[in-house]
Structures are given as structure tokens and as C-alpha cells.
Steps between C-alpha positions, in 0.01 A plus 500: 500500500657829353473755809588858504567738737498901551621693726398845551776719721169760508729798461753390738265425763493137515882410318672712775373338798558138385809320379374446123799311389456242741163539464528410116748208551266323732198536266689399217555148641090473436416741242615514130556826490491872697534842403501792666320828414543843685165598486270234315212721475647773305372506170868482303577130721146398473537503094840270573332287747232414216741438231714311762213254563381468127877386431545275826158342505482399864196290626527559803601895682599643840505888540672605762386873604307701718108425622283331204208746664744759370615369166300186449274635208854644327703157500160298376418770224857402393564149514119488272684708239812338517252148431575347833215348692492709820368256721854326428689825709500565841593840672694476790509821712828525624471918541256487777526169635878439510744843463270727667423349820920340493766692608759225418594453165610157560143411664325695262667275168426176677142613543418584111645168430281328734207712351624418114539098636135493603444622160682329319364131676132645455560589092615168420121390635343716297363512165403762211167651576309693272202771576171389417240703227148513611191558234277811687182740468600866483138535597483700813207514783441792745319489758367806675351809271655737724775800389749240487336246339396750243826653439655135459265379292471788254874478480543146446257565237673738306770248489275253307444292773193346533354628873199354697349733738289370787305682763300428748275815544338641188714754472846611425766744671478377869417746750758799360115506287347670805773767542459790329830697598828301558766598724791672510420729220108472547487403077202383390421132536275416249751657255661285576329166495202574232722460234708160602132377511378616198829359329412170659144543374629533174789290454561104424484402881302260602328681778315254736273670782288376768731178480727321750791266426391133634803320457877588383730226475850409257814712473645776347411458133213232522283617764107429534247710604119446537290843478166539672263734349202637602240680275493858500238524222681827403768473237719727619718601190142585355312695767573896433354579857263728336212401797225460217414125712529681826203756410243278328554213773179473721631384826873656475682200465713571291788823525792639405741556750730801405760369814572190305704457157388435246215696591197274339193380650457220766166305563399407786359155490327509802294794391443452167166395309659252294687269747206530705318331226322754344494565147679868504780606191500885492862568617593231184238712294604854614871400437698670249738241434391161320599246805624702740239316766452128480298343711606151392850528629584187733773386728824290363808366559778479268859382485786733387857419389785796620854527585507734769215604743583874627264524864395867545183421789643870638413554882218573747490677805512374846097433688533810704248340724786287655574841729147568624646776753522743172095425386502376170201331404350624858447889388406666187753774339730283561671362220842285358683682231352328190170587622615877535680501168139392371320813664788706344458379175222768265374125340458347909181438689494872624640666207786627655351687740560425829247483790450382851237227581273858593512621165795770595792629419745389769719684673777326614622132319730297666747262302654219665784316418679201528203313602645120505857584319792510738316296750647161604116386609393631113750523225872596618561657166458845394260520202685779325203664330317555780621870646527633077117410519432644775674867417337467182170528671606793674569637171189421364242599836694844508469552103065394571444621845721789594355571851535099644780435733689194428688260792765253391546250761844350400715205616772586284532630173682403210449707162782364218580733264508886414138536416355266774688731799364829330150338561600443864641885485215697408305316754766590764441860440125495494394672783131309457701200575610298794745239517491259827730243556409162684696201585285216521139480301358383852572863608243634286138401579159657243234559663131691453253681730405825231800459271797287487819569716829305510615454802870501537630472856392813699362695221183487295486594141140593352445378109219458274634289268802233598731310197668204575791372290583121561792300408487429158487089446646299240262262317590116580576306234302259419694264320787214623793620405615380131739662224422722266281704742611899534343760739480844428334792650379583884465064553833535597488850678331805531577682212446903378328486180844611354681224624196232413550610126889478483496158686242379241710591247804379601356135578337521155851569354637197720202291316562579123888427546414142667220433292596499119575298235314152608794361658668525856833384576481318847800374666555143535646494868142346600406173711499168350314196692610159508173339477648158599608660856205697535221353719267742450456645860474840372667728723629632198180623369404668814851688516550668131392814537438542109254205500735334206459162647152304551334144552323381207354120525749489811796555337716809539523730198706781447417807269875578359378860377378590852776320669759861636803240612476648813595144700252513734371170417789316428591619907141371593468159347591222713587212243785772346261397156528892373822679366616853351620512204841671495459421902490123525619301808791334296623864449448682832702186702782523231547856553517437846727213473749716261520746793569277766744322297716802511432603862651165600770538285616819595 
């Protein structure tokens, strides 16, 4: 067996701690051959390196250098262009784990031989691998019609992808729908959002509301999913919203809600004539648009091919019920801050005007915050958002109502960024505003008699109207855990609306350069069972945490495309009946061997 070996002085670093002469004459007495190379990864030595191993044709390669976490990618990017199988050449670190942490050179050139002699034994068990090509969908699924969702599937799109989009409400955009003015620069937010779902309307996605995923199951590439779909009986990339069904309908079933995007009609079923039996048609007759409302819609279930799912459920906010000391749910005018965002917003329940439960204007509003964040009986976390919010109310109640006092009752606050601390600024220097700080959220108590007060250790502060803002929550996912599954958007953590957009983005970009051409490369360094040690006990199945290995008619089976080589069964399985490739027992015990050898040598 014809094997090579280069060493790497790494500028000096490694050949002038070590004794590389005597280095070289003991691993000549194994190896065929050894040169030496000042720095290996310089571009003018990694050109000779090439040529030197097209002329000498090794099968077999040490490198002896620095970490392979450092230049691992380097050495097997050219030993594939120099045709040499690279599962045939082991790195030894001799940087880190021999000259830097050895003072003596003597010690230190004993060492790297050990290190090369436990290479050397385990190459002569190994064999050429080779890296495996995979047919795949470039279909891709999202899940959650939210800003994220959106933004990734619009952009996905563009790249001729072909994009499912599935959500469960009947509407898309999430909640950022029911803001009308987004923080730090108070922009518009339906500027913002109207047109991603009016692209969506009007592009090649395959937009799937009122539907639920059932089942997701395969691997990155080949995965399965099972939609659930419930009728709408509005088609909504026909509706125009033009509320010609809401004014002819007889009991009011039927509406378009301006709140929701698209904005088109929704029927009550419960309420309307038709599904109550009744032989009533005059939204479908009043309709300008040929099939816009179909009453024969039904539910079903269908099976999709995709390569990638991208998971964008967003986040909800913590039941502010769980601290019944501040009133939620117990008093009216008393709201979380999605509710209050909805009485701000001109399209809301109240049109933007804001009221007390008596009809008036009120006179003093109290915001607090961090209700459930920082709070090792709640959420320890901060939720980021939360204090921007909050100041952006302020902005907003002193734009609307000029003459209301507004108290902040803060924990802490933490505004990133230029344009979230000017919010927090102008607030500062309100004199119409009042900034308490509290320790604990058992220090503050709401109560009513007339109005509402907030009770914070020996004083007593008067409100009409008090706004809660509760640790923001990340969806759970709902699936096991299997490749080929990316999250984007506030599922992972409360996001600005800035931030949601740029994250969707960037996972969509991490997508379309994993997801192209029909093929994926997959490395072959995955487990191998020896069905005639296995008993089938499964221990094995119950440990992979990608779900690559199963029982089928009570044997074992292992999925090689979801297998990750991680080793976790091979450590598991009692009968030793599973291997690595690249990792087998054979090789592990003769690297081991190869070091000892020396050790009791020397």
C-alpha cells in the first residue's frame, strides 16, 4: 500500500518546536514517502501539493498540520482535485495537540509520531469511500401565512420554486394584520403587508388556507406531508371584498372583515340560510364575480411531495390570566397589547378611537410591562419587543389624545437600536408621562372601586384604562424532529417586524442553495447493521434522534438518506451489530493500538 505523508511546519509554528529530522526518519521506516511544506495552505504550495499527488498516486495519505476544524475543508477540497479518495487521508493535529501544549522538543516529536502511528495502523483498515447522490423535490412547503412565511414564500417563488402555503386561519399576515403603525419609526403597517399579500394572491403559490398539516414524515429532499382543508366557500384569489354578499344577505351571515387579508367575505355557517337548510342563493346571485362563492366546497385531504418544509407558526402571547393580582379577564378596560393595537387600529372594533367601558375619554392610561418576561415563575427571558411596543403607544395616545396622562410601569427596559431609544426619549421628556419602576410583578396589584388604580407598594395610582404587555411566546412545534425542516420568523424568538423579514430571507436563501438541481451529495460516513448480529431489541430505534432507523415486520431497517453518522446508535446497541462508516471498530482499536505501540516503545 503506497502511503504518503505531509508535513506542514504551519509557518514555523509546528517545525520549530519538534525535531523534524528525526521526526522524518522514524516515519520513513512506515511510510513511502514525506515531504515537507512551509505553509501547505498557501495557494503557490497548494498548486505543488496537487501536482505532487497526481504524479505520486498514493492510496493511502497522512497530513500532518494544525486542527482539521481549522483546515479540514482545505486539505479535502484538495486531495478531490488532486483525484485522491479523501476518505483514504487522515489529518493528524499535531499544532494543537502536540507542540502547543509541549515545551520539550524531544517530547513533543515522540508525540506526533505516536499521533501519525495511530494513523497510520487505522488507514491500512480503511477503504475508499465515496459520497452518495440522492434524487429530491425542490418543492418547498410553508407553514404559517404570517410576515415570514409570506416573505419566504414569495421569495422562494421568484426563484422558480414551486411553494405550498398552508394556514390555519383564513387569513394571511399573522397578527402584524391588526397593527396599523409599526414601531420604531411608527411606518405604516399595512404598507407594508397589503402588497406581499396581494403578490401572493397573484402569483404561482399554492396558497392553502383554513388547512392544517396532519402528518410530515421523510428527510430532506423526500419529505411527506398530508394537508387538511377545510371549506371556506370563498375563493379567495376571486373575492374583490367589494361587500355586495354582505348587503343583500338577510340574516348577516356573511361579512367582510377589513382586519383580515385578503379582505373578502366570510360566511358564517351557523347563521346562514343555506346550511341551515333553507333554500337561500342571493350572496352567489348578487356576486360580481362568476364563482367567487361556492357553496359546494367540501373538506379533503391530500398528499404533497417537497424537499424542504420552512415552519413559520410565529408566536402568541402569554394567558395574562396566570397573574390574577393585575385583573385581566376580572375588569373591563383592561386589555393585553394585541387587543390595544386592535382599538388603535382606524379598521378595529372601535375605529380607532379609544374609550373607557363608560363611553369616555380617559384620562390617565397605564402601560405595564414585563408582565411574565424576566420572571423565573413565567418566562426568564426578556421578550425584546415588548418596551418598543409599549413607547410606541405612547407615541400614538399622545398623537390621539393630547390631554391623557400616560404611566409606564417598567421592570427594565431594553430598546436596541437608534430609532427604538428615541421612542423611549420623547417619552422621557413628556411631562404627561410617568415612568415607575417595580421589581417584582407581585408588587403591583389592579384593583377597582370607581376606576382602576395600581397599587404599587405604598402608593396608589388612579387609571381609566390599564395595558398589559406579556411575554411574547414562541409557537411549539408540532412536528418530531426530522431533516429538511427550517424555522424562520418569531417561532424561534420574538422578532421586530424588521428582523422577521431579514430572517425570512436569509433562511429562504439557505433553502435555494441546498435545494437545486435534483441531486444532494450526502456523505457516506453513515451506520451500517450487521443483520446477522442484530437481534432486533431495538434500542437503536428508540435512540436515533433523526428517526433513520425503524422496525418493519420485526426486523430493523435503516433509512441511509436520513441516517447523520452521528454514532449514537452504534454506542447504544448491545450485540456491537451497527458500525460507522469511516468509524468502524476495526479502525478505532488500530488507532489506538498504533499509539500505544509507540508509548511502550519510547
Amino acid at each position: 500500500m503506497n502511503i504518503g505523508v505531509i508535513f506542514c511546519s504551519c509557518a514555523g509554528q509546528i517545525g520549530e518546536n519538534l525535531f523534524f529530522d528525526e521526526l522524518k526518519t522514524l516515519i520513513l521506516r512506515e511510510a513511502d514517502w514525506i515531504e515537507q511544506f512551509e505553509l501547505a495552505c498557501s495557494e503557490e504550495n497548494r498548486r505543488e501539493i496537487i501536482n505532487l499527488l497526481k504524479n505520486r498516486k498514493p492510496a493511502g495519505l497522512i497530513i500532518l498540520t494544525c486542527s482539521p476544524h481549522n483546515k479540514g475543508n482545505f486539505f479535502q477540497e484538495l486531495v478531490r482535485e488532486a483525484d485522491i479518495n479523501p476518505y483514504m487521508v487522515n489529518i493528524v493535529n499535531i499544532r494543537e495537540h502536540v507542540v502547543w501544549v509541549t515545551k520539550d522538543k524531544k517530547s513533543a516529536t515522540l508525540k506526533a509520531y505516536a499521533l501519525f502511528k495511530g494513523a497510520l495502523e487505522r488507514l491500512k483498515k480503511q477503504k475508499p469511500l465515496f459520497d452518495m447522490e440522492i434524487p429530491i423535490s425542490t418543492d418547498i412547503l410553508i407553514i404559517g401565512g404570517g410576515l415570514a412565511g409570506i416573505n419566504a414564500a414569495l421569495i422562494l417563488s421568484r426563484a422558480g420554486k414551486r411553494v405550498y402555503l398552508v394556514e390555519k386561519e383564513s387569513s394571511l399576515g399573522g397578527k402584524v394584520v391588526r397593527y396599523e403603525k409599526l414601531f420604531p419609526d411608527l411606518s405604516c403597517a399595512p404598507c407594508v403587508v397589503h402588497p406581499m399579500v396581494e403578490e401572493v394572491l397573484n402569483s404561482s403559490i399554492d396558497l392553502r388556507l383554513n388547512s392544517e398539516i396532519k402528518e410530515l414524515k421523510g428527510y430532506f429532499g423526500n419529505i411527506y406531508a398530508t394537508v387538511f382543508t377545510r371549506p371556506m366557500y370563498v375563493d379567495p384569489k376571486k373575492c374583490i371584498g367589494c361587500s355586495a354578499c354582505e348587503d343583500v344577505c338577510p340574516v348577516g351571515a356573511i361579512k367582510v372583515e377589513p382586519m383580515r387579508l385578503p379582505a373578502i367575505a366570510k360566511i358564517q355557517t351557523d347563521r346562514c340560510l343555506y346550511f341551515k337548510g333553507e333554500s337561500c342563493d342571493l350572496c352567489i346571485k348578487e356576486c360580481p364575480v362568476n364563482g367567487a362563492i361556492n357553496f359546494y366546497e367540501s373538506e379533503r385531504e391530500e398528499d404533497i411531495q417537497i424537499g424542504a418544509v420552512l415552519l413559520s407558526t410565529g408566536f402568541k402571547l402569554m394567558d395574562c390570566k396566570g397573574i390574577p393580582q393585575l385583573g385581566y379577564g376580572k375588569y373591563r378596560d383592561i386589555y393585553n397589547s394585541l387587543e390595544f393595537e386592535e382599538l388603535l387600529n382606524i379598521e378595529g372594533p372601535s375605529k380607532g378611537e379609544i374609550l373607557t367601558e363608560k363611553g369616555e375619554i380617559p384620562e390617565t392610561i397605564g402601560i405595564i410591562h414585563c408582565v411574565g418576561s424576566l420572571d423565573e415563575r413565567y418566562n426568564s427571558y426578556c421578550s425584546k419587543i415588548c418596551c418598543q411596543y409599549a413607547f410606541k403607544f405612547n407615541r400614538i395616545l399622545r398623537q390621539n389624545l393630547p390631554e391623557t396622562k400616560i404611566i409606564h410601569f417598567v421592570k427594565e427596559i431594553v430598546l436596541p437600536g437608534k430609532k427604538a431609544h428615541e421612542l423611549y426619549s420623547k417619552a422621557k421628556k413628556d411631562p404627561m408621562v410617568k415612568i415607575v419602576r417595580y421589581e417584582d410583578i407581585v408588587d403591583l396589584e389592579v384593583e377597582k372601586e370607581d376606576s382602576l388604580s395600581v397599587k404599587h407598594k405604598n402608593e396608589s395610582h388612579s387609571l381609566d384604562i390599564v395595558v398589559l404587555c406579556p411575554a411574547v411566546i414562541s409557537e411549539t412545534i408540532p412536528f418530531k424532529e426530522i431533516s429538511g425542516v427550517f424555522l424562520t420568523g418569531s417561532i424561534k424568538e420574538a422578532m421586530s417586524v424588521e428582523e422577521t423579514i431579514t430572517d425570512a430571507m436569509s433562511i429562504a436563501g439557505k433553502i435555494l442553495s441546498e435545494l437545486h438541481g435534483g441531486l444532494i451529495t450526502k456523505l457516506p460516513t453513515i451506520a451500517k447493521i450487521d443483520y446477522n448480529k442484530c437481534t432486533g431489541c431495538g434500542i437503536c430505534v428508540l435512540q436515533c434522534p433523526y428517526r433513520a432507523i425503524d422496525i418493519e415486520m420485526k426486523k430493523i431497517k435503516l433509512t441511509e438518506n436520513l441516517c447523520e453518522g452521528c454514532g449514537i446508535c452504534v454506542a447504544s446497541c448491545p450485540a456491537k451489530a451497527i458500525e460507522l462508516e469511516g468509524f468502524t471498530f476495526e479502525q478505532i482499536i488500530s488507532e489506538i493500538e498504533g499509539i500505544l505501540c509507540v508509548i511502550r516503545r519510547f
